[in-house]
C-alpha positions in Angstrom: -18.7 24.8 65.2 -20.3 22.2 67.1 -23.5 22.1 64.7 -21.4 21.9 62.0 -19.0 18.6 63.6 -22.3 17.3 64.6 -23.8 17.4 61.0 -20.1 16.2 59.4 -20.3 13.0 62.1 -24.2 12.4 60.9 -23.6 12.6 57.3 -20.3 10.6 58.4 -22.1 7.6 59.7 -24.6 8.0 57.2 -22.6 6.9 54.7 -21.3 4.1 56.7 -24.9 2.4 57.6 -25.8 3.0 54.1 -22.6 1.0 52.5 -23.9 -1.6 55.2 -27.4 -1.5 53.8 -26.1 -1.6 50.2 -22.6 -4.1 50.2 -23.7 -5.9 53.6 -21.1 -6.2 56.8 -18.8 -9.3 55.3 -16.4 -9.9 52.7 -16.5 -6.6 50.4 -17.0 -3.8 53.4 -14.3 -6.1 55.5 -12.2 -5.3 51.8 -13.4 -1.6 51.8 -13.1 -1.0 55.1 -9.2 -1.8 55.6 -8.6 -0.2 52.0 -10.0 3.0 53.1 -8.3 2.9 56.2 -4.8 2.7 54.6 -5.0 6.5 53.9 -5.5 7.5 57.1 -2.8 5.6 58.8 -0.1 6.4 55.8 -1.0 10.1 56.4 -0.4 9.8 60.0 2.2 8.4 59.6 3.8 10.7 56.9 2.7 13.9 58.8 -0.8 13.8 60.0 -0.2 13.4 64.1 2.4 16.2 63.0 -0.1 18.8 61.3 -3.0 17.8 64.0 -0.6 18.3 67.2 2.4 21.2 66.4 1.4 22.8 63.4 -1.3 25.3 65.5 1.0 26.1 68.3 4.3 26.9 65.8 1.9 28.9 62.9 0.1 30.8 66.6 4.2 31.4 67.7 4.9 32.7 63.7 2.3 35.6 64.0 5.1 37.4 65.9 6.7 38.0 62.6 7.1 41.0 61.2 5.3 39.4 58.1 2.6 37.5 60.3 3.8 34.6 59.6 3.8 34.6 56.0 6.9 33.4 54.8 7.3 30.7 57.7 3.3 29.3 56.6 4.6 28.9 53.1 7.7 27.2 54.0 5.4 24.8 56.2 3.0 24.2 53.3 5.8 23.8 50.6 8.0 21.0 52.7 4.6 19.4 53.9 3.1 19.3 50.7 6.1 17.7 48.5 6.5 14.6 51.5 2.8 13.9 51.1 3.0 13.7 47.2 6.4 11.6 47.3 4.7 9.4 50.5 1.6 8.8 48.2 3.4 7.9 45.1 5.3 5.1 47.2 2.1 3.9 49.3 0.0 3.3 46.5 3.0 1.4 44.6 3.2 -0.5 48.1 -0.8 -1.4 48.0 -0.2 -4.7 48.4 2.1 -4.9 51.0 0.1 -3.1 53.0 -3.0 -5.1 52.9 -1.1 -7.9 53.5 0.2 -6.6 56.6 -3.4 -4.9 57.8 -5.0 -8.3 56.8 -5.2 -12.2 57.6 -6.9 -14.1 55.0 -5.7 -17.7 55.8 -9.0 -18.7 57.5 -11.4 -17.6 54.3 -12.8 -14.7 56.2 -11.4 -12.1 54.5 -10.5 -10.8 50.7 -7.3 -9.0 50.5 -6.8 -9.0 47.0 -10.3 -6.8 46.5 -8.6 -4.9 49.5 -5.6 -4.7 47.4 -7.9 -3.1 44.5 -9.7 -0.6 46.4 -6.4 0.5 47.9 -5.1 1.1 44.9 -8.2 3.8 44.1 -8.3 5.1 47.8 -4.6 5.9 48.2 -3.8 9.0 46.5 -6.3 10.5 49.2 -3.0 10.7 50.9 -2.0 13.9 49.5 -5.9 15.5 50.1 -5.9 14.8 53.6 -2.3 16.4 54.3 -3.8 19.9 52.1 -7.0 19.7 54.3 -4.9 19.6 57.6 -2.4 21.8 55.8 -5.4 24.6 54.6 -7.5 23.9 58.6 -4.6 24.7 60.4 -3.8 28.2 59.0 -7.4 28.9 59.4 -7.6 27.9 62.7 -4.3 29.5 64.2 -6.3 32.7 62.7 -9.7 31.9 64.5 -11.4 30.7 61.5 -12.7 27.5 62.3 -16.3 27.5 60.3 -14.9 26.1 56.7 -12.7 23.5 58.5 -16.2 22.1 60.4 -17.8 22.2 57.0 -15.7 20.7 54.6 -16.6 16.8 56.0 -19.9 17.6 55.2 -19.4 18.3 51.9 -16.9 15.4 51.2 -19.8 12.4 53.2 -22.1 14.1 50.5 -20.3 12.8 47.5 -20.1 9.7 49.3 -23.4 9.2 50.1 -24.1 10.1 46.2 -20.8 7.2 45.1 -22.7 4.5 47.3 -26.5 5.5 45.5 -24.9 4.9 42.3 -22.5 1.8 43.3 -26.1 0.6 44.5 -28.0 1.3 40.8 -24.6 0.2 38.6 -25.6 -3.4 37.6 -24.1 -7.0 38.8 -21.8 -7.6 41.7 -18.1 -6.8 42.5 -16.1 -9.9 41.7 -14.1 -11.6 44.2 -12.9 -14.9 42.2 -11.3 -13.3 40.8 -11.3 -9.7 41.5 -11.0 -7.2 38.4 -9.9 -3.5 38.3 -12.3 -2.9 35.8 -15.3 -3.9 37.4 -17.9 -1.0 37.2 -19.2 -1.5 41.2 -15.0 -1.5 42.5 -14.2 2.0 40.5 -17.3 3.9 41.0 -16.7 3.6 45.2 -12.7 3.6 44.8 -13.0 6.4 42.9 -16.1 8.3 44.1 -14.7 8.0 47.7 -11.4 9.6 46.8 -13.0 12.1 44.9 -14.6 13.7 48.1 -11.7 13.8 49.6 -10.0 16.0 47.3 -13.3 18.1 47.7 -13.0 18.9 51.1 -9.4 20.0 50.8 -10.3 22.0 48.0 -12.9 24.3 49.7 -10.8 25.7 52.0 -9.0 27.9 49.4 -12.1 30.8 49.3 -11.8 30.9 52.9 -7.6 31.2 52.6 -8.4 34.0 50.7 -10.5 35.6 52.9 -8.4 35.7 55.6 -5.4 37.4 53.0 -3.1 34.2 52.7 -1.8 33.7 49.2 0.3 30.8 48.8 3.8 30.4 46.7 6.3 27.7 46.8 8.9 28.9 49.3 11.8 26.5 49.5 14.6 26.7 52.5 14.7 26.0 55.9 15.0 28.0 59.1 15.4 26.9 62.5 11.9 27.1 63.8 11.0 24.3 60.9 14.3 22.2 62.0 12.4 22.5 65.6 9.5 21.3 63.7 11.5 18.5 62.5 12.6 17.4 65.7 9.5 17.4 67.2 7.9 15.6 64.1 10.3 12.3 64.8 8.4 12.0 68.0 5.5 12.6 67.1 5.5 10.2 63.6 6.7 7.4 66.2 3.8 8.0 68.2 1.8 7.3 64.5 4.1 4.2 64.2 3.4 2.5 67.2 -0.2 3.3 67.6 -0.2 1.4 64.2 1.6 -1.3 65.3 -1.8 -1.9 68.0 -3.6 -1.0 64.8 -2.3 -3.7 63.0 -2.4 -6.4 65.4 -6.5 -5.3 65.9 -7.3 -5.6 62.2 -5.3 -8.9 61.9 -7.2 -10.9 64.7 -10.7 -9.3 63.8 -10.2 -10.3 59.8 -8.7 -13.8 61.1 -11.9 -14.6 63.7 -14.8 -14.1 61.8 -16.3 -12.6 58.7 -17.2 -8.9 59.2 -15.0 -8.4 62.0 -13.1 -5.6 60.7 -16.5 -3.9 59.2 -18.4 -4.4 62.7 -15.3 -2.7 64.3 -15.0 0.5 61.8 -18.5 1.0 62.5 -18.3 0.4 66.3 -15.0 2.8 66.6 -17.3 5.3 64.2 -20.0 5.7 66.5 -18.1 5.3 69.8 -16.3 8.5 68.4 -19.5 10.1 67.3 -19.7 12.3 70.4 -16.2 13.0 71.4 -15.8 14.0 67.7 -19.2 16.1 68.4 -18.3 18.0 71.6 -14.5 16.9 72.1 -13.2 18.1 69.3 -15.0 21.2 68.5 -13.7 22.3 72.6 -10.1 21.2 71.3 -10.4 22.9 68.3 -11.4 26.5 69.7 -9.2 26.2 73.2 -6.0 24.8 71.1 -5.2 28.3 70.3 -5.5 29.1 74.1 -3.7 26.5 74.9 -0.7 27.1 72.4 -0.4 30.9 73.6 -0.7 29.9 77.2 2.5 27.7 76.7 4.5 30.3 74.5 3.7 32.8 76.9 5.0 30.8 79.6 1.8 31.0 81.5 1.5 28.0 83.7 -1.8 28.3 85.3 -3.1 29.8 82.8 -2.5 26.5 81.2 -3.7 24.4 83.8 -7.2 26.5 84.1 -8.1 26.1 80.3 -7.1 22.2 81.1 -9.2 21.7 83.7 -12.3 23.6 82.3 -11.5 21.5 79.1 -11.3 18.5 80.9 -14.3 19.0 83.4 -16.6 20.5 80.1 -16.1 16.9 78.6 -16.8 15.2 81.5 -20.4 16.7 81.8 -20.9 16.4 78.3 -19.9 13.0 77.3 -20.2 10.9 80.7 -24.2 11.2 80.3 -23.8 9.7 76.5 -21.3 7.2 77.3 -24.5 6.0 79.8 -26.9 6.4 76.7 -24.6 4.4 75.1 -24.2 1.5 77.4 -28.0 0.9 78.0 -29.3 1.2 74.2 -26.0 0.2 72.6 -28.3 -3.2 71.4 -30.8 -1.4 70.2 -28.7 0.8 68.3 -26.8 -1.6 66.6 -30.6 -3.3 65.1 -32.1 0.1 64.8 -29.7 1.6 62.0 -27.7 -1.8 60.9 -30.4 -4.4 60.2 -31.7 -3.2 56.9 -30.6 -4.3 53.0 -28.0 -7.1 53.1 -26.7 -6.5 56.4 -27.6 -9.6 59.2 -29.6 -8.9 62.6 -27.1 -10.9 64.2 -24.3 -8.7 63.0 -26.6 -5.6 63.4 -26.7 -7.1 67.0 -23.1 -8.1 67.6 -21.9 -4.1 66.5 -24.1 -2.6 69.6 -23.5 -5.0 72.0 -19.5 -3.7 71.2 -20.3 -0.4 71.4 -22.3 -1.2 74.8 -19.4 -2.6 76.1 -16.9 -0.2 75.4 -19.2 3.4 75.8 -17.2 3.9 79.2 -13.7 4.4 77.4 -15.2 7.7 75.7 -14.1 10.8 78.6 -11.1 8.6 78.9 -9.9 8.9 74.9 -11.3 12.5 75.2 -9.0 13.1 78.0 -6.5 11.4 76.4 -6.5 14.0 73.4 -6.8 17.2 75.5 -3.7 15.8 77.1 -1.5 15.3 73.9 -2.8 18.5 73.0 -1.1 20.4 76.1 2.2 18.5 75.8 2.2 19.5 72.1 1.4 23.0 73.3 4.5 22.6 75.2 6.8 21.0 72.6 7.2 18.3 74.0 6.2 15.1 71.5 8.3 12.7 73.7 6.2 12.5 76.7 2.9 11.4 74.3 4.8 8.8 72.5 6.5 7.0 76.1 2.9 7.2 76.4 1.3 5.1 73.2 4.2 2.8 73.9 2.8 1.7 77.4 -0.6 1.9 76.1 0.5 -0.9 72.8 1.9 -3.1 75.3 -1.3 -3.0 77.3 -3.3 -3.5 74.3 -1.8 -6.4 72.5 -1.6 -9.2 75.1 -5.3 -8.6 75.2 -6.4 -8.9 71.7 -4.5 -11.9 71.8 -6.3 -13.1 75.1 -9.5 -12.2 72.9 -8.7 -14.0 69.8 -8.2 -17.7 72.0 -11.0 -17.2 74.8 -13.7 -15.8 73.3 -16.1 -17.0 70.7 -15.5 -15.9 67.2 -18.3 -14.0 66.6 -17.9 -12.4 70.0 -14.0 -10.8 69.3 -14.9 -7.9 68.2 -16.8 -7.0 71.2 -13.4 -7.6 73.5 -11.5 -5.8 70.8 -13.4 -2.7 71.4 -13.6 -3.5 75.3 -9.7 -3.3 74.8 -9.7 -0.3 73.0 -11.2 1.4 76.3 -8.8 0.0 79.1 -6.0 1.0 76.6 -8.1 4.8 76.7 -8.3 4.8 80.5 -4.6 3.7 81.1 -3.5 6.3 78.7 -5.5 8.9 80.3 -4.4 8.2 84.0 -0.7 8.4 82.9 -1.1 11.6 80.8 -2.7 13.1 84.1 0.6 11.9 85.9 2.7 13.0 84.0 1.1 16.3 83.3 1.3 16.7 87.3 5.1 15.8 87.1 5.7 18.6 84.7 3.4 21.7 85.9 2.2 21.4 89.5 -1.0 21.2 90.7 -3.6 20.2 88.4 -7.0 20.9 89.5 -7.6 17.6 89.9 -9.7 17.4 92.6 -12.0 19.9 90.9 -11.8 17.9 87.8 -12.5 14.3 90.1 -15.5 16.0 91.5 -17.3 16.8 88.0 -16.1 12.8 87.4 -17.8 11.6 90.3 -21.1 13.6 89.9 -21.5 12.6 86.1 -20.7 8.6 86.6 -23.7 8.7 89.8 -26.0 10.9 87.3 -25.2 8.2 84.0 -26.2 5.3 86.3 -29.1 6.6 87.6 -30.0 7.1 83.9 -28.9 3.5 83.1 -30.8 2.1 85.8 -33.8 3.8 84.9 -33.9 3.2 81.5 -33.6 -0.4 82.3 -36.5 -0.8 83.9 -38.9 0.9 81.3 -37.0 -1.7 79.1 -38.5 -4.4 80.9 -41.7 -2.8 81.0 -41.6 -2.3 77.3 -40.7 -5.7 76.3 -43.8 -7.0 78.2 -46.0 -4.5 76.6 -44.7 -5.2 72.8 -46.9 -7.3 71.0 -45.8 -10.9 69.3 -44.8 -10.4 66.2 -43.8 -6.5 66.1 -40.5 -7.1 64.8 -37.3 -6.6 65.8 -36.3 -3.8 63.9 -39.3 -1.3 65.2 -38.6 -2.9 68.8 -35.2 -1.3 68.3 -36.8 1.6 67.6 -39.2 2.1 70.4 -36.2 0.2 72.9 -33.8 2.7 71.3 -36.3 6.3 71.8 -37.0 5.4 75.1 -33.5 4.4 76.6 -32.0 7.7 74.9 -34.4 9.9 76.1 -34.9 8.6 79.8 -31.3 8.0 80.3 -30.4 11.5 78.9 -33.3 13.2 80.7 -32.0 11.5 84.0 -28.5 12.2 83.6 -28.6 15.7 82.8 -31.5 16.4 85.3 -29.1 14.8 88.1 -26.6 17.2 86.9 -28.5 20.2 87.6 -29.8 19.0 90.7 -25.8 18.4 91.8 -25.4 22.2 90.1 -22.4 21.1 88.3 -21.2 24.4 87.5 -20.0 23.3 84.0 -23.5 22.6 82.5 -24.4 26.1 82.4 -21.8 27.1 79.5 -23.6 24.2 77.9 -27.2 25.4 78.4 -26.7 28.7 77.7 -25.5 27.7 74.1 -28.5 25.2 73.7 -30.8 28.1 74.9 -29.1 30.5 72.4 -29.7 28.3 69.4 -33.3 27.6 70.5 -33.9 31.3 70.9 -32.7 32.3 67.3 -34.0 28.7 65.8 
């Protein structure tokens, strides 16, 4: 599961640097970026926090059935389905509303009549994302979790393809003004969408594998009126993380050209390893977890949350530190190529640099929505998210008026990470409030041992940096520096890190060694 989130997050960002490469980071990604963003947060809020966070535990709760949770799964897919298709039939007759809400284009910076006209295309991915979180959580409430990791994959391939050919289809997309027909705006509109619906689409052998057939079963019963209840919570949680969401896309398409593109590409790679390692531990333990809380059994619950929480400690706090020291170098290595700018190249590492700390803290932030779903409760998240927005938005402000232009997208995403740690430190809190003891000082311990091995790794690194910019020749270019700065930081910091680790024997690397020795064995 984890090679296959690993290859989906590679192909993911593939696609990403090469629309940089192709349409540069300013006006027309800015316009993509935001339109292809819209579908996402519509679907949250429609029903995608809903089918991420309750739908596991409730289908895991239905296999008590006498049919197995047959009738209840098609009740689920009929009522989820037909509010995606009515939600996506309004959204995209609302494309411009939207974009003029997500966007600021008073200071020239940013297009959002061509965001307008790729929203228009990108919408109705709506519906395909609710089926693909529909299709992945019956697989995964029945232990089948290889198709689910796959499907990206399959959907960043046709989008690698859409960008090859938006890169051969001749002329440039129009901005003054902007057409519907143009050839460049409906091949990547389109193309994109279509990958979408791809992903959904092969799940269905793998529903059939497992025996599900689907029909339309209308009605309600009071397990999905429970589901309703705890879906109001849960699409406010949606609404206000939006509400930060817009206020982050308005000042970075207001500052400076590129903003929001730097940003998505930032946020994309800052997420590269929690989406890696933190998801692919949620998505086998939130069965676990869901049982756990049905069952009743408490510390039960709290051991699979502290292992959880202590295996993404060790995992990620060593490439949070790879992060910080060669965030520069990655930011030229993969973005300063085609149309894209070295100083933008620049600016998008030195924001992931600044922010790599925030990644346990948004990983522990997701484990611990995941118990409190687990639990039923969607209130405690969403009291949650409200603190976190009020945190959040003074500070973009602050960033918008004190800092240089150029330089707000690197507060922005330094932001983002205080709002992670804050929302992690009350989850824990609150999470002691409701079940006791927490493990924590087990859990503090791991913390403690990974921040002192990631420093010593930084610290290291840094000085072979030193040593390698005297050693460079004149002239060698910045790009290849990148390179050779990039190699060396990664693999000293990582080497030193991880080595620390076992010299502390941190009990939770083993799990993690055994697996890499496992696949190096059968490779």
């Amino acid at each position: 599961m984890a090679i296959a989130t690993l290859v989906s997050r590679i192909t993911g960002f593939a696609w990403k640097v090469q629309l940089a490469w192709v349409a540069g980071l300013l006006v027309v990604n800015d316009s993509f970026t935001v339109a292809n963003t819209l579908p996402n947060i519509i679907y949250e809020l429609l029903l995608g926090g809903v089918l991420a966070s309750v739908v596991v535990p409730l289908l895991v709760r239905a296999q008590d059935d006498p049919d197995g949770g047959q009738a209840y799964t098609q009740r689920l897919l009929t009522v989820g389905m037909t509010m995606l298709a009515v939600g996506t039939v309004v959204a995209v007759a609302l494309a411009p509303v939207f974009t003029g809400l997500y966007m600021d284009d008073s200071s020239g910076h940013a297009n959002a009549e061509l965001a307008t006209a790729f929203a228009y295309l990108l919408l109705p991915e709506i519906v395909f994302y609710g089926l693909f979180a529909l299709l992945s959580a019956i697989l995964q409430a029945k232990h089948v979790f290889g198709p689910t990791a796959w499907a990206p994959v399959v959907n960043n391939l046709i989008i690698m393809a859409t960008i090859g050919v938006y890169a051969i289809v001749p002329g440039e997309i129009s901005l003054n003004p902007v057409r519907m027909g143009d050839a460049k705006l409906l091949v990547l509109g389109i193309g994109v969408t279509l990958g979408i619906a791809v992903q959904a689409l092969v799940l269905l052998p793998a529903l059939r594998r497992v025996g599900f057939r689907f029909r339309w079963n209308w009605g309600l019963d009071s397990r999905l009126k429970e589901f309703g209840g705890l879906a109001l919570w849960i699409i406010g949680y949606a609404g206000i993380s939006q509400i930060g969401m817009i206020f982050t896309t308005r000042v970075l398409t207001e500052t400076a050209a590129g903003g929001a593109a730097i940003y998505a590409n930032a946020w994309l790679l800052f997420q590269l390893p929690y989406g890696v390692i933190g998801v692919s531990l949620l998505t086998a333990i939130m069965p676990r977890l869901s049982r756990a809380a049905a069952d009743g059994d408490t510390r039960k619950l709290i051991g699979d949350l502290s292992l959880a929480s202590r295996l993404s400690t060790v995992m990620l706090v060593p490439i949070s530190a790879v992060l910080t020291i060669a965030g520069s170098a990655i930011g030229v290595a993969l973005f300063n190529y085609g149309n894209a700018d070295i100083a933008d190249a620049r600016r998008l590492g030195n924001a992931l640099a600044f922010s790599a700390f925030g990644i346990l803290p948004f990983a522990l932030v997701m484990l611990q929505l995941r118990v409190f779903y687990a639990m039923k409760d969607a209130r405690t998240p969403t009291l949650i998210m409200i603190v976190m927005t009020v945190v959040k938005i003074p500070l973009l402000f602050m960033c918008r008026d004190q800092l240089r232009p150029e330089d707000v997208v690197i507060g922005v995403m330094l932001v983002n990470a205080l709002t992670f740690v804050v929302g992690a430190v009350l989850g824990q809190m609150w999470l002691w409030v409701r079940l006791g003891r927490l493990q924590s000082m087990r859990v503090v311990r791991v913390i403690v041992q990974s921040v002192v091995a990631g420093l010593a790794g930084v610290l290291v690194a840094f000085g072979l940096t030193l040593l390698v910019d005297l050693v460079l020749p004149d002239g060698f270019g910045d790009t290849p520096a990148a390179w050779v700065k990039l190699i060396v930081q990664g693999v000293v910091t990582t080497v030193v890190a991880f080595g620390l680790l076992a010299v502390f024997k941190v009990p939770e690397l083993a799990p993690a060694t055994q697996r890499i020795t496992r696949l190096v064995r059968r490779g």
